[in-house]
C-alpha positions in Angstrom: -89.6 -9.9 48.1 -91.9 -12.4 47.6 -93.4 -14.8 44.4 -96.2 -17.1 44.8 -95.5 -20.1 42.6 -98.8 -22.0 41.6 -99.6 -25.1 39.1 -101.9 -23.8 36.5 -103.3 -25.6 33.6 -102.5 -23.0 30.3 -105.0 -21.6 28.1 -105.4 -23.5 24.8 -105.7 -20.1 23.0 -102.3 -18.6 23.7 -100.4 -22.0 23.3 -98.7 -22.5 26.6 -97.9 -25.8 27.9 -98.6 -26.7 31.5 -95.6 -25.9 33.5 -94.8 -23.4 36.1 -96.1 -19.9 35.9 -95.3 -16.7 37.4 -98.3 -15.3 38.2 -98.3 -11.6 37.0 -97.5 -8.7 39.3 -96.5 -5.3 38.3 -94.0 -4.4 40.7 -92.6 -7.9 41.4 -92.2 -8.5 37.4 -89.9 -4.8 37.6 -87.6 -5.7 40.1 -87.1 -9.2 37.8 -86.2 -7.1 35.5 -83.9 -4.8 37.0 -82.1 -8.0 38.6 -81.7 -9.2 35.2 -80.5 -6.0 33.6 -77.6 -5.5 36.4 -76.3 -9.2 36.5 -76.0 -9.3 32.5 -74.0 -5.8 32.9 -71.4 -7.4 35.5 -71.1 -10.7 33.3 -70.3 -8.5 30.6 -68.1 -6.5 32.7 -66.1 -9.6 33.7 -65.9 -11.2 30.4 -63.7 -7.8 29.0 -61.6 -7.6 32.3 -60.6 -11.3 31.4 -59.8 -11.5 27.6 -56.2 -9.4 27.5 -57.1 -8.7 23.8 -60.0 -6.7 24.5 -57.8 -4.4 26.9 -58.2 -0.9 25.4 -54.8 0.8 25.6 -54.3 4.2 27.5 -53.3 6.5 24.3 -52.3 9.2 27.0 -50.1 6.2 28.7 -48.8 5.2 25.9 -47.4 8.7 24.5 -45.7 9.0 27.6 -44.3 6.3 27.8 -42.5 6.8 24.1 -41.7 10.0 25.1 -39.5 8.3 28.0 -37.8 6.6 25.5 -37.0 9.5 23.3 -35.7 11.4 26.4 -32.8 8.4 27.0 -29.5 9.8 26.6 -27.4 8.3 23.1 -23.6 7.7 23.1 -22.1 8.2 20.4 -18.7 6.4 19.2 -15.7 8.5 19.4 -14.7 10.5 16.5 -10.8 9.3 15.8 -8.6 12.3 16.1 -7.0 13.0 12.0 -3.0 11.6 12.2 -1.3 14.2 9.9 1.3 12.6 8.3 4.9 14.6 8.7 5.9 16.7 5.6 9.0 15.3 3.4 12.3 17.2 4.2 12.9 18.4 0.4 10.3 18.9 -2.3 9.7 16.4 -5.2 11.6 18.3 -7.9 15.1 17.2 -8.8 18.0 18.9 -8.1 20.8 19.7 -10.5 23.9 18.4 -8.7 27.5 18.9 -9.9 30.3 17.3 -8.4 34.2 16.5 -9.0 35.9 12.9 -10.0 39.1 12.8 -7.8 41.2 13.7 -11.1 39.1 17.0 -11.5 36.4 15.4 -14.0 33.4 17.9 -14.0 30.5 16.0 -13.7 26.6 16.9 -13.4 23.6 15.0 -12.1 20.0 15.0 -10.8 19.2 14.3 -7.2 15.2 13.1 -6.5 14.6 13.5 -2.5 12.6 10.8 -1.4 9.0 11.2 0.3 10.7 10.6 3.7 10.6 13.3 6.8 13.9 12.4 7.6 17.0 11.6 6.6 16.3 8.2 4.4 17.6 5.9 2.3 19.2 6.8 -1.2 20.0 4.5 -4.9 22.2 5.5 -7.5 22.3 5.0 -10.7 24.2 4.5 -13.2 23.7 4.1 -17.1 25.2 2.3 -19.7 27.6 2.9 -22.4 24.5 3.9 -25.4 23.7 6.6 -23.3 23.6 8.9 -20.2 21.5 10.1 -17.3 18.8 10.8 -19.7 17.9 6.3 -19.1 16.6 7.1 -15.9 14.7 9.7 -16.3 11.3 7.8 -15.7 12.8 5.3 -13.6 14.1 7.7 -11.0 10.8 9.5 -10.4 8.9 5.4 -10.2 11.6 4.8 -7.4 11.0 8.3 -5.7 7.1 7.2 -5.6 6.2 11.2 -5.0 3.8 11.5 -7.6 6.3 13.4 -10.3 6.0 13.4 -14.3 8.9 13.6 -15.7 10.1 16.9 -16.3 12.5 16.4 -18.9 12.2 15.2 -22.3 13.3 11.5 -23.0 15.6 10.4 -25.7 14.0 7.4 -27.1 10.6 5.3 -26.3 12.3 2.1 -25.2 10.6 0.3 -22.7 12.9 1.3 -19.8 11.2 5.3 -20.8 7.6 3.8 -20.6 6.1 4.3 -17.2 3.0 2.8 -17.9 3.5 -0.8 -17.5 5.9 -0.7 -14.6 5.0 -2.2 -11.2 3.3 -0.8 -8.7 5.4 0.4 -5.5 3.5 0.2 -1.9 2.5 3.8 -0.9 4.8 3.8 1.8 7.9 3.2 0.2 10.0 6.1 -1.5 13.4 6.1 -2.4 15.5 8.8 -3.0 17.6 8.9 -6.5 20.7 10.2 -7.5 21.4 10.0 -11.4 24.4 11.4 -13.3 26.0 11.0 -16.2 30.1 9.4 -16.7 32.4 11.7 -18.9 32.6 12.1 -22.5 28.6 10.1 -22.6 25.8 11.8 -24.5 22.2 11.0 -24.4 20.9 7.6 -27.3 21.7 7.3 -29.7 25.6 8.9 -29.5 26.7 7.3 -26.0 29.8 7.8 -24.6 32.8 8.8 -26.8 35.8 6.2 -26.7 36.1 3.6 -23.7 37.2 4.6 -20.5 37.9 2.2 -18.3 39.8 4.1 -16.0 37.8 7.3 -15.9 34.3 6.2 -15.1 35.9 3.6 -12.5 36.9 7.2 -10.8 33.2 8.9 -11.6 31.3 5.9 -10.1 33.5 6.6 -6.8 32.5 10.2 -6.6 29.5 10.0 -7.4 29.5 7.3 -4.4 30.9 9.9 -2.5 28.6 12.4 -3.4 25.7 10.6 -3.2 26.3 10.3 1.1 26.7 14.1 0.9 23.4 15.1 -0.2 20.6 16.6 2.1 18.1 14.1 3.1 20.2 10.9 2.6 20.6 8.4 5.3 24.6 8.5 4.5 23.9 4.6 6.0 21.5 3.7 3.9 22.7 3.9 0.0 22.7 1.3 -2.5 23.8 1.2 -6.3 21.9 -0.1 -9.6 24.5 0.0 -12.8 23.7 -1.3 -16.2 26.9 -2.5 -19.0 29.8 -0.8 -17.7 27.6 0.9 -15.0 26.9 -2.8 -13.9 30.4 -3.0 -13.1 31.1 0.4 -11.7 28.2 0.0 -9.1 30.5 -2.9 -7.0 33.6 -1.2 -7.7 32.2 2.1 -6.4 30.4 0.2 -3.4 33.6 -1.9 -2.7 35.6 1.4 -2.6 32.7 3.5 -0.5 32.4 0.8 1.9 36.4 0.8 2.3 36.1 4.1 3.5 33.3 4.1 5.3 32.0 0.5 6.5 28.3 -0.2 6.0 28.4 2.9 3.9 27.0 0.5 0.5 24.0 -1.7 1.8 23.6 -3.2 -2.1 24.8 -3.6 -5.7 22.5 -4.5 -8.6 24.4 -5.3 -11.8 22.2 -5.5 -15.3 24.6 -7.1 -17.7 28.0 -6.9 -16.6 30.8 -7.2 -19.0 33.8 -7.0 -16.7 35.3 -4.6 -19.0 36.6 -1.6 -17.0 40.0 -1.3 -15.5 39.3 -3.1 -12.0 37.8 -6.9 -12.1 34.0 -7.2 -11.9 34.9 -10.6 -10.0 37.3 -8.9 -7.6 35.1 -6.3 -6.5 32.6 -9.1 -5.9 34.8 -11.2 -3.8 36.2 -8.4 -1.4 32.5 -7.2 -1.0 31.5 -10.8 0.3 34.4 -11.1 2.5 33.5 -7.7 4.7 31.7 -8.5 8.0 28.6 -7.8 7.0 28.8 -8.1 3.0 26.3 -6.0 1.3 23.7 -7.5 -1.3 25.4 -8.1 -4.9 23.1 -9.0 -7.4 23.2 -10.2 -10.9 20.7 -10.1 -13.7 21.8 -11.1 -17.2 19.9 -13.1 -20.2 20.6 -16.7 -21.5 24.1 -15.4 -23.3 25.4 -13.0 -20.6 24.6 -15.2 -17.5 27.8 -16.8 -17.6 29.4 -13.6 -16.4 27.1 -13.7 -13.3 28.0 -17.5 -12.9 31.3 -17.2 -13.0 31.5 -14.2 -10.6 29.3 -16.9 -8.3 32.0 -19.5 -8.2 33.6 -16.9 -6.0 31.9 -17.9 -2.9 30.1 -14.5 -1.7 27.1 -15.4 0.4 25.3 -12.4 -0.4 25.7 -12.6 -4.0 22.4 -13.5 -6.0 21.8 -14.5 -10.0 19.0 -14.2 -12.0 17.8 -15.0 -15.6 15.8 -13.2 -17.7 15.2 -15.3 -21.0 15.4 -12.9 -24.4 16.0 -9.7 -22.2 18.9 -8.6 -24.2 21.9 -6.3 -22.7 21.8 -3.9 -20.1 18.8 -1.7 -20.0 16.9 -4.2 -22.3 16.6 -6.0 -19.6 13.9 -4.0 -18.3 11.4 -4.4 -20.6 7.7 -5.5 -20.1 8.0 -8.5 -22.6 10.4 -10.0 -20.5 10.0 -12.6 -18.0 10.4 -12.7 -15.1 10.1 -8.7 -14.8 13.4 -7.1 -13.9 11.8 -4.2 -13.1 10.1 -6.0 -9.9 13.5 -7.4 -9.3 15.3 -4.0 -8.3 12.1 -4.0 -5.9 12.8 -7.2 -4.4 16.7 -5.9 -4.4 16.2 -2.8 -2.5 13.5 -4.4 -0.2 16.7 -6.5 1.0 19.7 -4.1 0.3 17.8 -1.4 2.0 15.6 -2.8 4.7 
């Protein structure tokens, strides 16, 4: 293809200034043009292939593509296979238990299986002289921690018959309970009828006695919790039990003791701390009955422990919620160490 190029002077009338000047052809002026048209196509062409945000994406690509990522295969975490927790050996509902004193005394109590599969660990009770079994009746089922209302009616609305305040035992722990009531005692406000000192020394032994004979006790594993004259019975009866049968008593808990029944409160404490492996002895008392606990301390029995309770009052008044420190947490701390 060819262009002749000449130098012409422009006409005045159209306005063109002398410069160069194609000189017109038909044919040569299309093929300009097509040139042209194709070089501003693959500029353009170029220009899109370059800028990465132009790039159109591939819709049909692109659904695949997420549908590849749908197919991937999920793990799941393992689903924990359920622990059933054993069933207790005995129901929840006491049992009426009667027994013998070694003179032939009749004697009647309730016996409150613990929560435990097994054979477990056991506390007695034992009331004061003002009343009978009938004190324990909302304590037993708090230390038996299986849920149970008391099914019997109580005699009074002292604080020791209020379970609303008292403290809250770990899930995990349940004791079982044996209550009973010493001869010739009636429920508040009659008590027990004279003062037997001899007698209920031989009722706290059997009941001792009977208290490793029940189903479901850890024979091993029992300790005692006595208020007033039940506060001396308990380490007379666990002196006497563990006579018989070493490590029988792990623990005794006295609330207020008077030393008033026919064998010393202080002697019992002294041959219970002089066995090979002496058995918690515990004493709780107020400001006015401490010195009994003090003087039973003198002794020298490393296992034996005192505390005060400020205003508690005898015995059972003791376990009050007005009263602090709270008793009631301290037969917690005392079987968490009698009984561990």
């Amino acid at each position: 293809m060819m262009f002749r190029i000449s130098t012409v002077t422009p006409n005045p009338k159209i306005g063109l200034k002398q410069g160069f000047f194609i000189k017109y052809n038909p044919m040569r002026r299309k093929l300009l043009f097509t040139s042209v048209f194709v070089l501003s196509i693959a500029f353009s062409a170029c220009s899109r292939i370059a800028t990465p945000a132009q790039v159109v994406p591939n819709s049909k690509q692109e659904a695949a593509s997420e549908k590849l990522v749908e197919a991937k295969p999920t793990t799941l975490p393992a689903t924990p296979e359920p622990v059933n927790k054993p069933d207790p050996l005995l129901p929840a509902d006491p049992q009426e238990i009667s027994f013998k004193a070694s003179d032939g005394q009749e004697l009647m109590g309730y016996y409150y299986p613990s929560a435990s599969d097994k054979p477990g660990p056991l506390v007695v009770l034992m009331h004061w002289v003002v009343g009978d079994m009938s004190d324990w009746y909302e304590i037993a089922p708090w230390l038996q921690n299986r849920g149970l209302i008391n099914p019997f009616k109580s005699p009074s609305k002292f604080g020791w018959l209020n379970p609303t305040w008292f403290p809250t035992i770990s899930p995990d722990q349940s004791f079982g309970v044996f209550i009973f009531t010493f001869r010739d005692c009636a429920p508040f406000p009659v008590g027990c009828k004279g003062f037997d000192k001899a007698g209920w020394i031989l009722d706290a032994q059997a009941a001792m006695e009977k208290a490793a004979e029940l189903e479901g006790v850890d024979a091993t594993r029992i300790a005692a919790i006595g208020s007033s004259i039940g506060a001396d019975a308990v380490v007379d009866a666990c002196a006497w039990v563990n006579a018989q049968q070493p490590g029988a008593c792990r623990g005794a808990l006295s609330l207020s003791p008077c030393n008033c029944l026919k064998n010393s409160y202080y002697e019992n404490v002294k041959k219970l701390g002089e066995l090979p492996e002496p058995p918690a002895v515990w004493c709780f008392a107020d400001e006015k009955e401490i010195f009994q606990c003090q003087l039973a301390g003198k002794i020298g029995n490393p296992s034996f422990k005192i505390s005060e309770f400020p205003g508690g009052g005898h015995g059972n008044s003791l376990l009050n919620q007005n009263v602090e420190p709270s008793a009631m947490q301290g037969i917690l701390d005392f079987l968490s160490t009698a009984l561990k």
